[in-house]
N, C-alpha and C positions, 0 to 999 in steps of 0.2 A: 059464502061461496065455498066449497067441496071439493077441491080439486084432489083425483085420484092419481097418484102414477103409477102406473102398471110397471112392478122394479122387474128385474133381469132378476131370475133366481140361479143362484150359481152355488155348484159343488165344485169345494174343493177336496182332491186326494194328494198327502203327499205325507213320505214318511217322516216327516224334518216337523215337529209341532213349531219352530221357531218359523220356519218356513209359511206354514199353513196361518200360524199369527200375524203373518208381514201380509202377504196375499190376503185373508178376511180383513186388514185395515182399510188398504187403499181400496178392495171393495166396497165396503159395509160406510165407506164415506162418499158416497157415488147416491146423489136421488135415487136414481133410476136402477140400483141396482143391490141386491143383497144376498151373503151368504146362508143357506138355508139349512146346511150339512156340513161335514168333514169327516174324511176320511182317514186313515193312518195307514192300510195295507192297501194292498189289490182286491181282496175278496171282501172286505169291508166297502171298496169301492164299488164294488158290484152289485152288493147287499142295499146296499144306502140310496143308488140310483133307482132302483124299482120300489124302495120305500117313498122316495120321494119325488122324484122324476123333474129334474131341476130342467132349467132351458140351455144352460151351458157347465160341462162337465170339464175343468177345469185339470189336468191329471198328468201326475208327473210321469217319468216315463222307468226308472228304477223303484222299485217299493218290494217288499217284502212278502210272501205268499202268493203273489200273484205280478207279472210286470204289467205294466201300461200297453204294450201292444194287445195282450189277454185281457185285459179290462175293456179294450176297446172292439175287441172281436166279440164279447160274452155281453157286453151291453145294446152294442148293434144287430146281435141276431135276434133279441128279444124288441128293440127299440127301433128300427130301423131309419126314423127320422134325427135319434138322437145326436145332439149338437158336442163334439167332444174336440176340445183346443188341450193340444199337449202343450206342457211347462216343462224345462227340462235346463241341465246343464249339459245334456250330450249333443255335439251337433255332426254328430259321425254322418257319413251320407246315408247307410243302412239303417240306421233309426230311423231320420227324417222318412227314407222310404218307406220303410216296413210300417210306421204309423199312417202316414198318408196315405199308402194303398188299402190299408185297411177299414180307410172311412173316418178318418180325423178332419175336422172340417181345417182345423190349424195347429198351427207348431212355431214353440216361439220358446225364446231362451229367457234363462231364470234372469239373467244380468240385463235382459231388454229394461227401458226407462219406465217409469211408472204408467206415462200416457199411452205408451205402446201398447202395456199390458191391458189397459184399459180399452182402447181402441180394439184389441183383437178380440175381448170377451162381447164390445160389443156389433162388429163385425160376424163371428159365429152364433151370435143370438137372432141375428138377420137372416141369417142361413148363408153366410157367405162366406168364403174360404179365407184363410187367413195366413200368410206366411212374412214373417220379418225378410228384408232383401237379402241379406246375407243369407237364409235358410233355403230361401227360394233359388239363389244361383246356387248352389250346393246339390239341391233335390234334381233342379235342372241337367248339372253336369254330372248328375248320378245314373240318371235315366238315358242323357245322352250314349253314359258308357256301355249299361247296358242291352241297349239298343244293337250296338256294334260287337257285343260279344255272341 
């Protein structure tokens, strides 16, 4: 008997190689899911998604020649279904914003627990939005201000 799993292909970008070795572990030991790329800048990240065209785009949001809001603007104009979860230690309100308006399906912090991270790559490989609670009242009472200004 043959059984196929159809894995989660996942890209990661992030300028941290230790970074990007801890994220491809807890991935690449997942059945259902495997890293297929990696990234080190912005523009590598950009380059690498249309080489490959992973299902979820894993992308920190500080990098080098390029930031993560621009990676996510340069891959959606070309991609427009594509699946892209930010990984981040920043959780300023104007990040969470700025990525999320942009078309991030999630946003989730580097210190989230392991199952978290997992949960959320496989949440935006569904197509479905993804926010840790603490990011999501944050985006909330971000939007709320703006509203009122």
């Amino acid at each position: 008997m043959n059984e196929t799993v159809t894995k989660i292909r996942v890209m990661l970008a992030d300028d941290h190689p230790v970074v990007r070795d801890g994220l491809a572990a807890i991935v690449n030991q997942q059945p259902d899911m495997e890293v297929v790329v990696e990234a080190g800048d912005g523009e590598q990240a950009i380059a690498f998604y249309e080489q490959h065209l992973p299902d979820v785009l894993l992308l920190d949001l500080r990098m080098p020649k390029c930031d993560g809001v621009t990676v996510v603007q340069k891959v959606l104009e070309s991609h427009p279904k594509a699946r892209v979860l930010i990984i981040t230690t920043y959780d300023g309100d104007e990040d969470i914003f700025r990525s999320l308006s942009q078309g991030a399906k999630g946003y989730l912090l580097k210190d989230a627990p392991r199952q978290e991270i997992l949960s959320a790559i496989r949440a935006v490989a569904d197509d479905r939005p993804y926010t840790s609670s603490a990011v999501a009242a944050k985006a909330l009472l971000y939007g709320d201000r703006k509203s009122v200004v």
